[in-house]
C-alpha positions, 0 to 999 in steps of 0.5 A: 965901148962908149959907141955901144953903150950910146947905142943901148942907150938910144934904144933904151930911149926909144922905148921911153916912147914919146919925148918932147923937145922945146917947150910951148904952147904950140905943139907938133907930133912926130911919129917914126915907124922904123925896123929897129927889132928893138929887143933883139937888137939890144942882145946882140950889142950887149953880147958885142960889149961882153965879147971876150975877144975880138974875133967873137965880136967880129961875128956880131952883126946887127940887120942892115935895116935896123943900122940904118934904122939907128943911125936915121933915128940917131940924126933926128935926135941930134936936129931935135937937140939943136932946135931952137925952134918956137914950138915943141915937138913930141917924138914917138917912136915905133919899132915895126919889127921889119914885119908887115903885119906889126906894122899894121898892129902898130897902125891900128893904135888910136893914138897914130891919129893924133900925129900930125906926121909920120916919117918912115917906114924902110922897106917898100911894103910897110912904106906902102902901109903907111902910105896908105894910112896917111892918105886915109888918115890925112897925115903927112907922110914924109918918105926918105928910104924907098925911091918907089913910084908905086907906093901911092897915088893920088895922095896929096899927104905923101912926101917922098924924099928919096929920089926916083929913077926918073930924077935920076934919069932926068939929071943924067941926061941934063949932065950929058947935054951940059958936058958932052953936047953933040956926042954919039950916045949908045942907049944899051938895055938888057931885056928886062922891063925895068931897065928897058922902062928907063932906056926909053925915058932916055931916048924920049929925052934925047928925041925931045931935045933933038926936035929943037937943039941946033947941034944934035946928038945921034942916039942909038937905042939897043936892046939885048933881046934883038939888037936891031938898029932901023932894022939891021942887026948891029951891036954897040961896039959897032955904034962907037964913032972915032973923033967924038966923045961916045957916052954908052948909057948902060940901064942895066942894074944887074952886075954881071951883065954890066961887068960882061960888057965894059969887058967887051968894049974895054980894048976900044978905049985905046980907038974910042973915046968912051965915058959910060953912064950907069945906074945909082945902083952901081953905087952898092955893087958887091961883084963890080969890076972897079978897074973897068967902072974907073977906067971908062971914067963912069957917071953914077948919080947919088942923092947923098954928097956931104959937103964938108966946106958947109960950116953947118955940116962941119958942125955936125960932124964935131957935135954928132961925134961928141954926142954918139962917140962914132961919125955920122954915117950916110943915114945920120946925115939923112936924119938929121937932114929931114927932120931939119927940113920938117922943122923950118917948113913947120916954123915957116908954114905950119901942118899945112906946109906941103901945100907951100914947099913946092918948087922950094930947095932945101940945102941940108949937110949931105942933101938937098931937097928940091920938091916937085909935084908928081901929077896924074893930070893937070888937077890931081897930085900923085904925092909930092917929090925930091928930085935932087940928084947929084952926079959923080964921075969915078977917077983915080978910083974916087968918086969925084962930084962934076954935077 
């Protein structure tokens, strides 16, 4: 009950529109367009608190997004409470709704461009939106939910914090040369263009590194449509070498065909030494076969870990729990951790920090934020990257950090 009644409160709070923390002459404005659906969001917890019993409570639900959304906002909250920083920050809060067209009515507001930044929003449309506002607008746009390439380009204000695939992709095949040197790899892609897209990112890698590497890897590359290998029809279970590790990098981000071939392969464990590399997708998969995915020993890359030896992560833990009566969820550390990032490049570099964070990591509670420039050529910035990425392996049904 303390949980919902510090939920309302929060959104009551969010309607308050702007708050200040720390006082000084020095001033940043934050602004966070988030889906929060405000008003029907603070019905469905009232009628949660009301409930008579606890299979009507159950049936209550609130959007993914707008508890993402919440436990996100949750997380600012608590790094603005803790700051000590020397200047104060003014917080306005927009709740697009989930709506494209709200969010281009809330962009239309004058008052957007006195902020100095914007943080949001969560799906890839209204990321776009605000994206493109910023870049005409001069805003930095710090992105941390969608993973998207396409939502800018050439848009030097754009920050994008959560990883893309080919963070993802790049950090697999560094773990692979670092863990399995000179094993037999099978690239194995359905006949869909984005997987077939990083199918290709892995060979290239595996072609560039065998160009220079005295101890090789044989890569073959396979595609459902044809599986044609120099010409010849094949499949991957004819590709496993005996006496080698085999690591079948599966670049499908559909369940059922990943289901349908580790059932496949699954007898040639007791021949083959086989460990499967798959998408961070799998991370969320509903209808995945967990005996299969753990008994391959499975590689899955994820940008969020929470380090509970850090002393400041342990703190959070303790000070979140006091402060909303529930643990931080995944999204409460993602708060808390780019608004604590957004608040030491502001202190150290002031509004002109993305000019000075390239190439610079930030070790937060649950992420860490090692920033890159995507570049169109050698001149042009696309936006700014994290390209941070943490790779777990799945054994004795827990996911277990190896890289």
């Amino acid at each position: 009950m303390k949980g919902i009644r510090q939920f309302l409160l929060s959104i009551i709070y969010i309607l308050s529109s702007i708050a200040c923390f720390s006082q000084s002459d020095l001033v940043y404005r934050i602004g966070l367009i988030l889906p929060l659906q405000t008003h029907n969001s603070i019905e469905k917890l009232d009628a949660f608190s009301n409930a008579h019993d606890y299979h009507t409570a159950s049936r209550i639900h609130l959007e993914d997004d707008v508890a993402i959304s919440l436990n996100f906002y949750e997380g600012v909250l608590q790094a603005l409470n803790e700051s000590k920083d020397s200047f104060t920050v003014e917080l306005s809060v927009y709740d697009n709704m989930n709506d494209d067209s709200v969010t281009s009515e809330i962009l239309k507001k004058g008052e957007l461009k006195k902020l100095d930044i914007i943080i949001g929003s969560v799906t890839t449309s209204s990321a776009k939106l605000v994206a493109d506002y910023c870049k005409r607008n001069h805003i930095i746009n710090i992105q941390p939910f969608t993973p998207s390439k396409s939502l800018t380009t050439e848009n030097p204000y754009h920050l994008k914090l959560a990883p893309t695939i080919d963070a993802h992709v790049e950090t697999l095949f560094n773990a692979i040369v670092d863990s399995f040197v000179g094993s037999n790899v099978i690239i194995y892609t359905p006949d869909a263009e984005q997987s077939k897209g990083v199918a290709a990112q892995f060979d290239s890698l595996f072609a560039a590194y065998n160009r220079t590497a005295s101890q090789k890897f044989s890569v073959a590359l396979l595609n459902t449509k044809n599986m044609l290998l120099n010409g010849k029809k094949t499949s991957a279970r004819e590709q496993l070498k005996a006496g080698k590790p085999n690591v079948l990098i599966l670049t499908s981000f559909e369940e059922s065909f990943v289901n349908g071939t580790l059932r496949v392969l699954f007898s040639d464990l007791e021949k083959y030494n086989i460990v499967v590399f798959g998408m961070p997708t799998w991370l969320k998969g509903e209808i995945l076969r967990l005996d299969y995915v753990n008994d391959f020993a499975t590689r899955i890359s994820d940008a969020f870990y929470v380090d509970t030896a850090k002393t400041a992560t342990r703190n959070l833990i303790t000070n979140y729990t006091t402060a909303f009566h529930a643990e931080p969820t995944k999204y409460s550390y993602l708060g808390y951790d780019v608004m604590n990032f957004t608040l030491k490049s502001l202190g150290e570099y002031g509004k002109d920090f993305l000019n000075h964070i390239s190439t610079q990591r930030y070790s937060g509670t649950a992420y860490k934020f090692d920033i890159m420039k995507d570049l169109k050529n050698d001149s042009v910035i696309n936006y700014l990257e994290n390209r941070h990425v943490n790779v777990f392996k799945v054994q004795d049904y827990e996911l277990r950090k190896v890289w």
